[in-house]
DSSP file (Angstrom, degrees, kcal/mol; ACC not computed):
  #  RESIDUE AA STRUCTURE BP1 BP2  ACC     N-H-->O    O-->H-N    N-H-->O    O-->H-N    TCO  KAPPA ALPHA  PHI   PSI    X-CA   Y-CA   Z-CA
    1    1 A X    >>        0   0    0      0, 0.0     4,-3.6     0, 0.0     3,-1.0   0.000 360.0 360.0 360.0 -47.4   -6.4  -11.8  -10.8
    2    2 A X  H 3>  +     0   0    0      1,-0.2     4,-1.4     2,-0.2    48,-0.1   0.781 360.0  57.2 -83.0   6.4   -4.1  -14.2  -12.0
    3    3 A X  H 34 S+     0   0    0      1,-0.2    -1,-0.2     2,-0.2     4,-0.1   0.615 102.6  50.9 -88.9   2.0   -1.5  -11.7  -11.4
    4    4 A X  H <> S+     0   0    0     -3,-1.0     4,-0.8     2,-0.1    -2,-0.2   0.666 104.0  51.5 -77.8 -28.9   -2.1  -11.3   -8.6
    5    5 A X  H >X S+     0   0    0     -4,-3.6     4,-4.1     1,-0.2     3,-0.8   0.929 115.0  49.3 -67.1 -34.4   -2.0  -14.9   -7.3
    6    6 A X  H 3< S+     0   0    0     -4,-1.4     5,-0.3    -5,-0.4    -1,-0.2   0.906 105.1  47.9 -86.0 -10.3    1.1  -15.3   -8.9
    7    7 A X  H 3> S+     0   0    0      2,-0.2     4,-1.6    -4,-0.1    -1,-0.3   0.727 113.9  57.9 -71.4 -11.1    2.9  -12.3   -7.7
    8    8 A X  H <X S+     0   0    0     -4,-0.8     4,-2.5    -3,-0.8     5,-0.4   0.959 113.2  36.2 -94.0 -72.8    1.4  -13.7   -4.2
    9    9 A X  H  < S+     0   0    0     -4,-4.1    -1,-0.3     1,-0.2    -2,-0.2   0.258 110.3  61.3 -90.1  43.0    3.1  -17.2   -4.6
   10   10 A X  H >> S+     0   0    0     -2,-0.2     4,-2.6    -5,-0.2     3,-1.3   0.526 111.7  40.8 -77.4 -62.7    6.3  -15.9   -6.2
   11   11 A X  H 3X S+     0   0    0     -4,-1.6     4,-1.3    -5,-0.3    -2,-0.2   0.880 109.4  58.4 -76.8 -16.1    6.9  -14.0   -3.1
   12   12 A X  H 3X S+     0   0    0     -4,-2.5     4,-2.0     2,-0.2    -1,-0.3   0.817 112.1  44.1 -42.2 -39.8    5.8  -16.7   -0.8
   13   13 A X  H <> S+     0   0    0     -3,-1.3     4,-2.5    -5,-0.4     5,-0.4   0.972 112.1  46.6 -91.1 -45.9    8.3  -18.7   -2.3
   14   14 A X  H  < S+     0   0    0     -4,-2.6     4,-0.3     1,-0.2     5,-0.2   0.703 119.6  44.3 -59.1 -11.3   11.4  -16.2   -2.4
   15   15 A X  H  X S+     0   0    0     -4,-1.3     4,-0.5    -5,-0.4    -1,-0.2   0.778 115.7  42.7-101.7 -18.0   10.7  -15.3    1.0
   16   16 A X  H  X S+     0   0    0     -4,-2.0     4,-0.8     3,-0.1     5,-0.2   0.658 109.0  58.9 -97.7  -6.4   10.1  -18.7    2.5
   17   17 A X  H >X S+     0   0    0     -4,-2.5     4,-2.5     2,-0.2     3,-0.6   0.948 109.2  39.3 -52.0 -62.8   13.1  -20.7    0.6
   18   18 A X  H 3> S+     0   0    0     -5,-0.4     4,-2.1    -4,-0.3     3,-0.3   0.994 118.7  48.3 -70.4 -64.0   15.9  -18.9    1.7
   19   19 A X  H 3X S+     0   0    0     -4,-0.5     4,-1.2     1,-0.2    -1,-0.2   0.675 111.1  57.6 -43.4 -23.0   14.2  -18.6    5.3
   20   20 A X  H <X S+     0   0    0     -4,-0.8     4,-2.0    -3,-0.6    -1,-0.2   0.838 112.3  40.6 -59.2 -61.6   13.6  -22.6    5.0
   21   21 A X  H  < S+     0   0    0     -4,-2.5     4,-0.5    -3,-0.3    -2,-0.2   0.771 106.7  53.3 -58.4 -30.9   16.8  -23.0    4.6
   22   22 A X  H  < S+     0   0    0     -4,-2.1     3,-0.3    -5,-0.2     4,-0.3   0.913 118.9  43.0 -75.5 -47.1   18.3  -20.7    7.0
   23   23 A X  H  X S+     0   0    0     -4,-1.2     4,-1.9    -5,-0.3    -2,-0.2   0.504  95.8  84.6 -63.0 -13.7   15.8  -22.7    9.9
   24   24 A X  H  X S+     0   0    0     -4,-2.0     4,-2.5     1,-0.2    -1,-0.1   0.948  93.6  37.2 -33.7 -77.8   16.6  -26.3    8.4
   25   25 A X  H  4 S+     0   0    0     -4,-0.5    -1,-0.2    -3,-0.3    -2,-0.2   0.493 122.3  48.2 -81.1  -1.5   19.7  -26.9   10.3
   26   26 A X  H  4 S+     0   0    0     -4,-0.3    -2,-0.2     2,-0.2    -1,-0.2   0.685 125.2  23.5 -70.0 -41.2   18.3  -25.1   13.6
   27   27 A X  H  < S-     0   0    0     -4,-1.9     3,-0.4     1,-0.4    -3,-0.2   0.411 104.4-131.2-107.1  -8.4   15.0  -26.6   13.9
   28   28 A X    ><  -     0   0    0     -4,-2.5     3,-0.9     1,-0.2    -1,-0.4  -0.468  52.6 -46.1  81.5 179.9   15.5  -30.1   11.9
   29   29 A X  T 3> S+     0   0    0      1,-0.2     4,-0.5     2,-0.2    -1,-0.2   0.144 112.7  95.3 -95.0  14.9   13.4  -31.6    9.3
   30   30 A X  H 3> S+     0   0    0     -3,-0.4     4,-1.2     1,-0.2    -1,-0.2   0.567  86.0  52.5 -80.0 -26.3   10.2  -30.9   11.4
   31   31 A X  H <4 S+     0   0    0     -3,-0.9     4,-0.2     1,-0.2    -1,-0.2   0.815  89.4  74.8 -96.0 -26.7    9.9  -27.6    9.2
   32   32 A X  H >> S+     0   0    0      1,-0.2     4,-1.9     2,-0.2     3,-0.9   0.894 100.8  48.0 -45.4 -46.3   10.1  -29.4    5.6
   33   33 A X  H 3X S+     0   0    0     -4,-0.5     4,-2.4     1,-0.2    -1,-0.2   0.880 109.5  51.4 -65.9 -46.1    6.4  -30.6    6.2
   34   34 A X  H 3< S+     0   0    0     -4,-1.2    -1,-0.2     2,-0.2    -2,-0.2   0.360 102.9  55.7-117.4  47.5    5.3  -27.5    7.2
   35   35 A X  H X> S+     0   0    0     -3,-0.9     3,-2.7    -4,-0.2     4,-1.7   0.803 107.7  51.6 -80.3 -70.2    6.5  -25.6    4.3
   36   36 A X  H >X S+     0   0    0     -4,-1.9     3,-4.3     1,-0.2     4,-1.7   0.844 111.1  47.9 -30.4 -76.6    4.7  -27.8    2.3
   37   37 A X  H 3< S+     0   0    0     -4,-2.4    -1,-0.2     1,-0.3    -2,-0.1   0.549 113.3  43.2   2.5 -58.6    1.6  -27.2    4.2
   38   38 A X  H X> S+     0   0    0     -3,-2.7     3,-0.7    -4,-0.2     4,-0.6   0.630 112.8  59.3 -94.4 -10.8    1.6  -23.6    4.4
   39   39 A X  H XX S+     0   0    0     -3,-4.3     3,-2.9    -4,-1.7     4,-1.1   0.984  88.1  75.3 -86.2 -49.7    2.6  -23.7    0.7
   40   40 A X  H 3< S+     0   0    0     -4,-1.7     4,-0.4     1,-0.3    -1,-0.3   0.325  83.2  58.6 -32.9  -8.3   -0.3  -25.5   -0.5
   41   41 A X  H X> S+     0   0    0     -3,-0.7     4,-3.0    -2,-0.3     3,-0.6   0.715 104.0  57.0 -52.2 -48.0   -3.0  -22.8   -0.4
   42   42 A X  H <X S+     0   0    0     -3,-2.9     4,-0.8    -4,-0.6     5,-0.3   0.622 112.1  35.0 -96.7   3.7   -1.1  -21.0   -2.6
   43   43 A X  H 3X S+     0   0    0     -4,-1.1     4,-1.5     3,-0.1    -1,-0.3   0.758 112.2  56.6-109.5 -16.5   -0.8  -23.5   -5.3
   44   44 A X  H <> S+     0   0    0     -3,-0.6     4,-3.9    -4,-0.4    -2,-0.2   0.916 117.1  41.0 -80.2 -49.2   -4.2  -25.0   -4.9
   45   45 A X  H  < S+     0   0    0     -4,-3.0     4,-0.4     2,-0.2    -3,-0.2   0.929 115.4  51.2 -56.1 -46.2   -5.3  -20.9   -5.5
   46   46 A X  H >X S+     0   0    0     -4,-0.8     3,-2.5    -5,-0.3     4,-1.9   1.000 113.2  51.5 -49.5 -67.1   -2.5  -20.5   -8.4
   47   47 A X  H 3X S+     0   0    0     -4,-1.5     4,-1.9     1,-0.3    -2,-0.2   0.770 104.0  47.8 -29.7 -60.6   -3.9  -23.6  -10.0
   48   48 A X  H 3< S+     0   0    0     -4,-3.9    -1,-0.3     2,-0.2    -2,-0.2   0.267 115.2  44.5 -81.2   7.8   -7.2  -23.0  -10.2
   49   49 A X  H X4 S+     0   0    0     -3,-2.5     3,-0.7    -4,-0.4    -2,-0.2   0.718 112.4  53.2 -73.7 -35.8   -6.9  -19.5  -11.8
   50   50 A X  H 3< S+     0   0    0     -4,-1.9    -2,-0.2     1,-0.2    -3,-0.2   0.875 114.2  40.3 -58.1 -62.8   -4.5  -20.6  -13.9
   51   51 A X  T 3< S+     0   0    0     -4,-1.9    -1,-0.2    -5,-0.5    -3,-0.1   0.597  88.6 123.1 -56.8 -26.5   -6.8  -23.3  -15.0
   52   52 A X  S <  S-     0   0    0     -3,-0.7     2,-0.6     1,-0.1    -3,-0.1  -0.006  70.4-118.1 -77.2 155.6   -9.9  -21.0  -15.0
   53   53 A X        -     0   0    0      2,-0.1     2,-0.1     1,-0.1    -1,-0.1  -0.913  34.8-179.2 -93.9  80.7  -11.6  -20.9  -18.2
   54   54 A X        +     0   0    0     -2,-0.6     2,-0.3     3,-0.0     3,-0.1  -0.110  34.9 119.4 -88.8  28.2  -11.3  -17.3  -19.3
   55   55 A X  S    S-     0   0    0      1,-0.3    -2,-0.1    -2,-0.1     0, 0.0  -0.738  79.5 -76.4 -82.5 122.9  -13.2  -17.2  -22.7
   56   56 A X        -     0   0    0     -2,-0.3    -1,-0.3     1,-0.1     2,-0.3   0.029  44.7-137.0  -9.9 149.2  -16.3  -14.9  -22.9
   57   57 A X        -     0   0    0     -3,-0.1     2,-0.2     0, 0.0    -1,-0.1  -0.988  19.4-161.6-111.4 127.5  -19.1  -16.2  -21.3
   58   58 A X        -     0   0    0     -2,-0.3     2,-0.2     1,-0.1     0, 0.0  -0.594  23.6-103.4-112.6 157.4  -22.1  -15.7  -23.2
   59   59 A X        -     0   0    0     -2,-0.2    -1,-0.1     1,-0.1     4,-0.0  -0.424  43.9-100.2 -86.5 161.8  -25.8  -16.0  -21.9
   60   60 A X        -     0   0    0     -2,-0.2     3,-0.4     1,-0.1    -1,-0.1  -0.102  22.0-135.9 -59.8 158.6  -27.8  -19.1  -22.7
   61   61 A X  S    S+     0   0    0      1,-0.2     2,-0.3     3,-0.1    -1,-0.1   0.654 104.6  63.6-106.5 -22.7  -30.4  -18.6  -25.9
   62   62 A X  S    S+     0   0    0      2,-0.1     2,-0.4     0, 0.0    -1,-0.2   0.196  86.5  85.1 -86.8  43.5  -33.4  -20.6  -23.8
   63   63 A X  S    S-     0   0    0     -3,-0.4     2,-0.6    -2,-0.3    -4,-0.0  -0.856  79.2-143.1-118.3 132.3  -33.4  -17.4  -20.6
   64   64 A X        -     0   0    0     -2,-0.4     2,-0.7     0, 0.0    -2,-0.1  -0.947  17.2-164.0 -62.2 102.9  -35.6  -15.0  -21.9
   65   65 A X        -     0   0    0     -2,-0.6     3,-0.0     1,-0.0    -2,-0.0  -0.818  20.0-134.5-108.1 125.7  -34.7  -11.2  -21.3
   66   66 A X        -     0   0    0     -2,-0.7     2,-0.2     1,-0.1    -1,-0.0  -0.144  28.2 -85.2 -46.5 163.1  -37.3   -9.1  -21.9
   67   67 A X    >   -     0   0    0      1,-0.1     3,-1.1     2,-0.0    -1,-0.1  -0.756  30.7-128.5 -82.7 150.3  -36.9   -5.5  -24.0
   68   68 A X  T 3  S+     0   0    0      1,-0.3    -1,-0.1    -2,-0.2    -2,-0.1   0.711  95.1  70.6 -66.8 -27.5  -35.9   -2.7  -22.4
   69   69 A X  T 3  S+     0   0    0      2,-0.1     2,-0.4    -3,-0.0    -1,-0.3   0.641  70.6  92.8 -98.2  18.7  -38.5   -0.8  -23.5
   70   70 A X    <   -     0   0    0     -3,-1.1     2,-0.8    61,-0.0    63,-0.1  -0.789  60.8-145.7 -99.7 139.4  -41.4   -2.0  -21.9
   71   71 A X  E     -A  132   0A   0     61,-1.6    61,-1.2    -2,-0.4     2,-0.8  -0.709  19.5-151.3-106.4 116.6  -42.5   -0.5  -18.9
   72   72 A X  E     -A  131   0A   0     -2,-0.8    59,-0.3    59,-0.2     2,-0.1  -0.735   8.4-134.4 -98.5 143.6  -43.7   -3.0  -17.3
   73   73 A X  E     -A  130   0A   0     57,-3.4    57,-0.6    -2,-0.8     2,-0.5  -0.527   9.5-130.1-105.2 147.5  -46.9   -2.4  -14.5
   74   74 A X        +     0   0    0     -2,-0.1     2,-0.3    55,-0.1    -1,-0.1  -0.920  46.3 140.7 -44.2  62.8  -47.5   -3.5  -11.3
   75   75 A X        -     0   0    0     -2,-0.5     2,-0.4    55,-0.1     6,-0.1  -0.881  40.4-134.9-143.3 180.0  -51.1   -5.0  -10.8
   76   76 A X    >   -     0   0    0     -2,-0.3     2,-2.1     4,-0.2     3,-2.1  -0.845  16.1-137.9-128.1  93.4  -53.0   -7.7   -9.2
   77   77 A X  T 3  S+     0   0    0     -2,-0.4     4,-0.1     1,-0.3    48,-0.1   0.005  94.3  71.8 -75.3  27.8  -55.9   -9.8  -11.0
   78   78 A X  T 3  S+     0   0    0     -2,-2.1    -1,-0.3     2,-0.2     3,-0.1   0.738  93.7  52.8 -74.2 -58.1  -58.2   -9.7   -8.2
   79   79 A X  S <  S-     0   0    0     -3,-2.1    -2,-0.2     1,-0.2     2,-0.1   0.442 127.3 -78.8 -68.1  -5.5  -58.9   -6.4   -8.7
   80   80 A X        -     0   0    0     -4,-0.1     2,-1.1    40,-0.1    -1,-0.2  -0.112  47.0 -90.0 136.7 157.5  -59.8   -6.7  -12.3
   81   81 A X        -     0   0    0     -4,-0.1    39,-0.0    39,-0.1    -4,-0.0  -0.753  45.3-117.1 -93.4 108.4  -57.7   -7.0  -15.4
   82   82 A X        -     0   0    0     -2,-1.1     2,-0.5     1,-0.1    -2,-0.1  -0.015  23.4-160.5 -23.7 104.6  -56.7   -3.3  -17.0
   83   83 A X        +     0   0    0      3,-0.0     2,-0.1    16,-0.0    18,-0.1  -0.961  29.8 143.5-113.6 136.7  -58.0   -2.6  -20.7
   84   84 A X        -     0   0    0     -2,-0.5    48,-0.0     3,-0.1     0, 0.0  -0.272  54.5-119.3-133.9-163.2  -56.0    0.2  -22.5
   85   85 A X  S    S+     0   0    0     -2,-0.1    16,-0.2    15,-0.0    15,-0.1   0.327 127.2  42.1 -46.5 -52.7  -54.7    1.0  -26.1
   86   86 A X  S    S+     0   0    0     14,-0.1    47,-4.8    -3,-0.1     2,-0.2   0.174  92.2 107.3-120.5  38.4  -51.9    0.9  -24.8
   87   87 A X  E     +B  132   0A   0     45,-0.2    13,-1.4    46,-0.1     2,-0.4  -0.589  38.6 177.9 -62.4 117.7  -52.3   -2.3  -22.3
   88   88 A X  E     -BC 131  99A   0     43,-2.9    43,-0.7    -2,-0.2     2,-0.4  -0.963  11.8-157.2-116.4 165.0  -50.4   -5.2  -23.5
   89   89 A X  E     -BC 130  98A   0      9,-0.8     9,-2.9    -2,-0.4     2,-0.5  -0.998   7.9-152.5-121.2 156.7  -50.4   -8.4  -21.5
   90   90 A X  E     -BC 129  97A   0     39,-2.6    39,-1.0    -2,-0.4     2,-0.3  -0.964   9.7-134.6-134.9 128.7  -47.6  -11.1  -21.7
   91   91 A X  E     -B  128   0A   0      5,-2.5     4,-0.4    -2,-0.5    37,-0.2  -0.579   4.2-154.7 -81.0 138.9  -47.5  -14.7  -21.0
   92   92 A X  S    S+     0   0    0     35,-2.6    -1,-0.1    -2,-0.3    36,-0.1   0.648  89.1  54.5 -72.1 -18.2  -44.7  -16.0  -19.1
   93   93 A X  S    S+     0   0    0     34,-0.5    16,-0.0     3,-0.1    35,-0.0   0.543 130.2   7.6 -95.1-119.0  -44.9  -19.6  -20.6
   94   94 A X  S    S-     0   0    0      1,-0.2    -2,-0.1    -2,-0.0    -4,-0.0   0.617  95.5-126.3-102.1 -35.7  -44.6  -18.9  -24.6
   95   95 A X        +     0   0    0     -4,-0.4     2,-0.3     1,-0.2    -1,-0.2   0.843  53.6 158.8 106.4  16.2  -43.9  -15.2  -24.1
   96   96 A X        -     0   0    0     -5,-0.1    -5,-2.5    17,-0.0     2,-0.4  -0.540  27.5-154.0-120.4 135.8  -46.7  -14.6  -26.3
   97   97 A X  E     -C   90   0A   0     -2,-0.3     2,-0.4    -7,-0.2    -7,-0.2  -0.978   9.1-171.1-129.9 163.0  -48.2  -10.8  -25.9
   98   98 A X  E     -C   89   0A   0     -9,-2.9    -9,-0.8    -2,-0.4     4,-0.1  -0.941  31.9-110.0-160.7 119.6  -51.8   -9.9  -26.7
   99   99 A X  E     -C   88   0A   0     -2,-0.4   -11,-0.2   -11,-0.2   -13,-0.1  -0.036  24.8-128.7 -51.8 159.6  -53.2   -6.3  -26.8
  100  100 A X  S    S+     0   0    0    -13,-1.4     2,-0.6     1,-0.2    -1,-0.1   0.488  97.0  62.0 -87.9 -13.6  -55.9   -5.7  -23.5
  101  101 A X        +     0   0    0    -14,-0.4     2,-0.3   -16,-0.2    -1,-0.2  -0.945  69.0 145.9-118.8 109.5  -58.4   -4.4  -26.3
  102  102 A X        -     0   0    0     -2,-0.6    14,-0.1    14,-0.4     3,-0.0  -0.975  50.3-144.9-146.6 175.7  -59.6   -6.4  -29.1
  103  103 A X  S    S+     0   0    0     -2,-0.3     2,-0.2     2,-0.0    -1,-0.1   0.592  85.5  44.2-107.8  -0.6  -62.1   -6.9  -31.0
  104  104 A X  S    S-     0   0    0     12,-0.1     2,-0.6    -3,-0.0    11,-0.0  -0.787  88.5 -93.8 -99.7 157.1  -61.7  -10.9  -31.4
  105  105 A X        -     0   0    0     -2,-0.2     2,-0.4    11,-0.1    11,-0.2  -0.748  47.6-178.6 -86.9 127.8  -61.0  -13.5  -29.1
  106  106 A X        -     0   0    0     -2,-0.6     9,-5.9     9,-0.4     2,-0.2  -0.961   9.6-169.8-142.3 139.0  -58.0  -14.0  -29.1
  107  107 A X        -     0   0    0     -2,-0.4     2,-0.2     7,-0.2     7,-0.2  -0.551  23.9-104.4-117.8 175.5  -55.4  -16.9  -26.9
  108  108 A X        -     0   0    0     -2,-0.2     3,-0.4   -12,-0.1    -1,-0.0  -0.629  37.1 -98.2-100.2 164.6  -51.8  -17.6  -26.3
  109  109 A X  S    S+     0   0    0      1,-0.3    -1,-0.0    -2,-0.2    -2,-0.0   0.853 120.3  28.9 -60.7 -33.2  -49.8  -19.9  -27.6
  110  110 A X  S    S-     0   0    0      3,-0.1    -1,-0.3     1,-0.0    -3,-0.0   0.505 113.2-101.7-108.1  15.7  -49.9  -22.4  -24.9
  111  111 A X  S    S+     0   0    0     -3,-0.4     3,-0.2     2,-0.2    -2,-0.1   0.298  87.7 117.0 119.8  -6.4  -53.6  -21.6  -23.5
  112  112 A X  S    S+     0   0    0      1,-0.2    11,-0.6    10,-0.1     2,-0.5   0.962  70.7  29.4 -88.5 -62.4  -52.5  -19.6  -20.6
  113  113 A X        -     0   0    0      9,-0.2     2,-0.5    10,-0.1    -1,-0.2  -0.879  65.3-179.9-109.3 124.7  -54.0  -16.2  -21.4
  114  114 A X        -     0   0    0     -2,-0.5     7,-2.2     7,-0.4    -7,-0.2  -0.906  11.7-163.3-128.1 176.6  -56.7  -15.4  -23.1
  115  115 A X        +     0   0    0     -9,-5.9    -9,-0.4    -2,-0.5     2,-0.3  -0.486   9.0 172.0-102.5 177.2  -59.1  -12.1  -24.4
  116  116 A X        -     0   0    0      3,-0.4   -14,-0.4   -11,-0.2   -11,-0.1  -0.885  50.3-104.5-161.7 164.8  -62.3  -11.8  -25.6
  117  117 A X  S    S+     0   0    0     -2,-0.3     3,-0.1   -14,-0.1   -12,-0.0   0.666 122.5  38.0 -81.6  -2.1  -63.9   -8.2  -26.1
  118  118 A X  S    S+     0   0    0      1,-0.2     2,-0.4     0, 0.0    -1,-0.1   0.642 125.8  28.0-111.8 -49.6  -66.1   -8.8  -22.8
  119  119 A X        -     0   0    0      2,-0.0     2,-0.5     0, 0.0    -3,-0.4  -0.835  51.6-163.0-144.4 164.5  -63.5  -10.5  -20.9
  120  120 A X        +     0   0    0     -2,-0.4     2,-0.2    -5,-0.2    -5,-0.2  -0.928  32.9 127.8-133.0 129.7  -59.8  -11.1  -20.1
  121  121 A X        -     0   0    0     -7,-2.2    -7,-0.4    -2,-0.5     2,-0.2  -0.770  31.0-147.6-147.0-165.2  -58.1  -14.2  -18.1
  122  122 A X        -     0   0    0     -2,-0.2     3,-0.3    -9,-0.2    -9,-0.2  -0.930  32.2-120.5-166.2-177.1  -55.7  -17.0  -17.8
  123  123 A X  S    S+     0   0    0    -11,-0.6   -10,-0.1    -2,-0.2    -1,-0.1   0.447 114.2  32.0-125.6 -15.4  -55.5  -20.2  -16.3
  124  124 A X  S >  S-     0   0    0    -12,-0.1     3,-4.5    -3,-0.0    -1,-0.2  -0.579  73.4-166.1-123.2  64.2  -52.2  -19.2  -13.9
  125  125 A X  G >  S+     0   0    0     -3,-0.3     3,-0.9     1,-0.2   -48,-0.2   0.671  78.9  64.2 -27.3 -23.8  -52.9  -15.4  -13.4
  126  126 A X  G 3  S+     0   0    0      1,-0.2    -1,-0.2   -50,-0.1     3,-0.1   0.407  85.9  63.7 -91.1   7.7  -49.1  -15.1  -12.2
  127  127 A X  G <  S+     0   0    0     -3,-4.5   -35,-2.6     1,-0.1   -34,-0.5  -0.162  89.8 100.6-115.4  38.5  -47.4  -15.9  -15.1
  128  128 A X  E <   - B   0  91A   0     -3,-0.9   -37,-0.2   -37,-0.2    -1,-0.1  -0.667  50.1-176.1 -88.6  88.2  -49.0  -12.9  -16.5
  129  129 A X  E     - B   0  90A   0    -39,-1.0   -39,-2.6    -2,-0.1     2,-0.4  -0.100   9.6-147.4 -71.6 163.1  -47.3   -9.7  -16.9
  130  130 A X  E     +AB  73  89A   0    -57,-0.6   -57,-3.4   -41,-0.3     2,-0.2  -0.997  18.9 173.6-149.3 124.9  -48.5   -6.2  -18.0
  131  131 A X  E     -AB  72  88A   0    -43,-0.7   -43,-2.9    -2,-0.4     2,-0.4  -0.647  22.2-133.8-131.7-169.4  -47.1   -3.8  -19.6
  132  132 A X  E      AB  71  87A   0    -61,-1.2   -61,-1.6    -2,-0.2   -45,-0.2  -0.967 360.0 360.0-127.5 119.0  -47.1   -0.3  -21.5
  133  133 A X              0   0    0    -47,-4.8   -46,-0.1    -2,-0.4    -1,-0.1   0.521 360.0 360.0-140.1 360.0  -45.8    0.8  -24.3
C-alpha cells in the first residue's frame, strides 16, 4: 500500500509541476492555490501510511478464543438441559466447563452454572454454552 500511495503522489507531482508551470503565466496566480488544494489529498493519504504503525499486531490475552476442537451445540434451556458422557457445558463468565454427568454437585467458578446428579442450571442460562467432544 505504501507503494502505491507513493507511486500515486510521485506522478501527481511530475505530471502537475511541469503542467503548473506551463498554466502559470496563462491563467495567473489563481492556479498556485489550487495546486495546493488538489495536492493535499495526496499527502494527507501519503502521510498517514507512511506514519501507519506496521509492527505485527497481536490479539489481546483478556478475548477468549475458544479451541477448535469443540463442537459446539445448538440448544435452548427451555427445553431441558442435555446430559451425555460426552456433554460438556461452559460458562461464559470464568470459562469454567463442567461435565453434564456427575456424580457430585458440582459449580463454576463464579456461581453461574451449576450440576447436581438430579439437576443442571445457571443463574444467566445464556452465558452457557454446550458442547461435544
Amino acid at each position: 500500500m505504501r507503494a502505491l500511495i507513493t507511486i500515486a503522489f510521485v506522478l501527481f507531482l511530475v505530471v502537475s509541476v511541469p503542467l503548473l508551470a506551463w498554466l502559470v503565466p496563462v491563467g495567473g496566480f489563481f492556479l498556485l492555490p489550487l495546486w495546493w488544494v488538489l495536492s493535499l489529498p495526496f499527502v494527507g493519504a501519503l502521510c498517514v501510511v507512511w506514519l501507519k504503525d506496521e509492527r505485527p499486531q497481536f490479539l489481546p490475552s483478556d478475548i477468549y478464543y475458544p479451541p477448535s476442537s469443540r463442537r459446539y451445540k445448538s440448544w435452548n434451556s427451555i427445553y431441558g438441559w442435555p446430559r451425555a458422557s460426552n456433554l460438556f457445558y461452559e460458562c461464559c463468565h470464568c470459562l469454567n466447563t463442567l461435565p453434564s454427568e456427575t456424580n457430585d454437585p458440582r459449580e463454576c467458578s463464579c456461581g453461574n452454572l451449576f450440576i447436581t446428579p438430579n439437576y443442571i442450571g445457571a443463574q444467566n442460562p445464556a452465558m452457557v454454552r454446550l458442547y461435544e467432544e
